[in-house]
N, C-alpha and C positions, 0 to 999 in steps of 0.2 A: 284360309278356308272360310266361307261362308255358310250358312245352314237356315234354313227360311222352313217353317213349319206350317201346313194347313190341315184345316179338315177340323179343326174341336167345334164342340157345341153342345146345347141339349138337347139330350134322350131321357130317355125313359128306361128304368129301369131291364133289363132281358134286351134291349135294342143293340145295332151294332154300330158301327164308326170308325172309317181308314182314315187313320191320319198318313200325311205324308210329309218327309223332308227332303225337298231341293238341294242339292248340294252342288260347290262351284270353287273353283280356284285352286285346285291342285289334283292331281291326278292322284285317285283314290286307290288306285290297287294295291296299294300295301296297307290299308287302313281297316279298322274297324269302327262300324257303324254302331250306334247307340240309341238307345228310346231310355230317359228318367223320368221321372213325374215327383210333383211336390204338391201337397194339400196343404190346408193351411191348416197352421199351426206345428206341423211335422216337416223334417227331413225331407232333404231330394231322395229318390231312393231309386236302385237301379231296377229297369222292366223287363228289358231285352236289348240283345247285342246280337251283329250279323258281320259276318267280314266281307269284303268286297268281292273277293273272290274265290272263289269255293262253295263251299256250302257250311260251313259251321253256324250254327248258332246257339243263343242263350239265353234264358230267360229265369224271371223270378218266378219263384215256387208258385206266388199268388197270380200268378195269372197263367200259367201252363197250363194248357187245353185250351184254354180262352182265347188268347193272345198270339195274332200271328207276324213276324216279323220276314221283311222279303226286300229285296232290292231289283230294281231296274237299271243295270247297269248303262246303257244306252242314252238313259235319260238321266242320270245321274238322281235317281232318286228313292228313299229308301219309306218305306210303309209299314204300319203299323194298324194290321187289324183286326181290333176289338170285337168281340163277341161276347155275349150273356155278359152285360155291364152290367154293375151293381154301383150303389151307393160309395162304396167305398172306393171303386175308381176316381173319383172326383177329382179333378185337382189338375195342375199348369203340366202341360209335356212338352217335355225339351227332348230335343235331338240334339246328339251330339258326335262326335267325330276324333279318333288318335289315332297313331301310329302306330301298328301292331306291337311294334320294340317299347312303345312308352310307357311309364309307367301312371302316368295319369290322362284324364280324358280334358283334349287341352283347346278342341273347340266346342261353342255351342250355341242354339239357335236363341232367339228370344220367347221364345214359349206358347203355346197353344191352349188354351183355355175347354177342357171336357166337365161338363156337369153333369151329372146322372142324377135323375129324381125318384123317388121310391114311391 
């Protein structure tokens, strides 16, 4: 499984920002998709999860409302878009990828670079 991430950058505080992960190399319908972020100094920590097929999703407490998470199955590529960013989004977003059945998250992208300025 490969995982190619775009779309980070600076904003400015209240701006928005879709990130996006490409994905490739295995037929993803028994999988779930993943968005983590790491700032520095702190922990990966999880944002949001979406399964391939269906509609479930999941997110962390800190960005629900905020944060929306979507796939394009066709294109194999799964989104993540940010609204009312703050300071505290800051930080590397990875996309990542398991097998529904697994119990850990066993691919992932090289990471996307979000700044928000205040």
């Amino acid at each position: 499984v490969q995982l190619a991430e775009s779309g980070g950058g600076l904003v400015q505080a209240g701006d928005s920002l879709r990130l996006s992960c490409a994905a490739s190399g295995s037929n993803f319908n028994n999988y779930v998709m993943g968005w983590f972020r790491q700032a520095p100094g702190k922990e990966r920590e999880f944002v949001a999860a979406i399964r391939w097929t269906g509609y479930m999703t999941e997110y962390a407490d800190s960005v629900k409302g905020r944060f929306t998470i979507s796939r394009v199955n066709v294109k194999n590529t799964v989104y993540l878009q940010m609204n009312s960013l703050t300071a505290e989004d800051t930080a590397v977003y990875y996309c990542a990828a398991k097998h529904f059945a697994a119990d850990s998250w066993g691919s992932w992208g090289q990471g996307t670079q979000v700044t928000v300025s205040s």
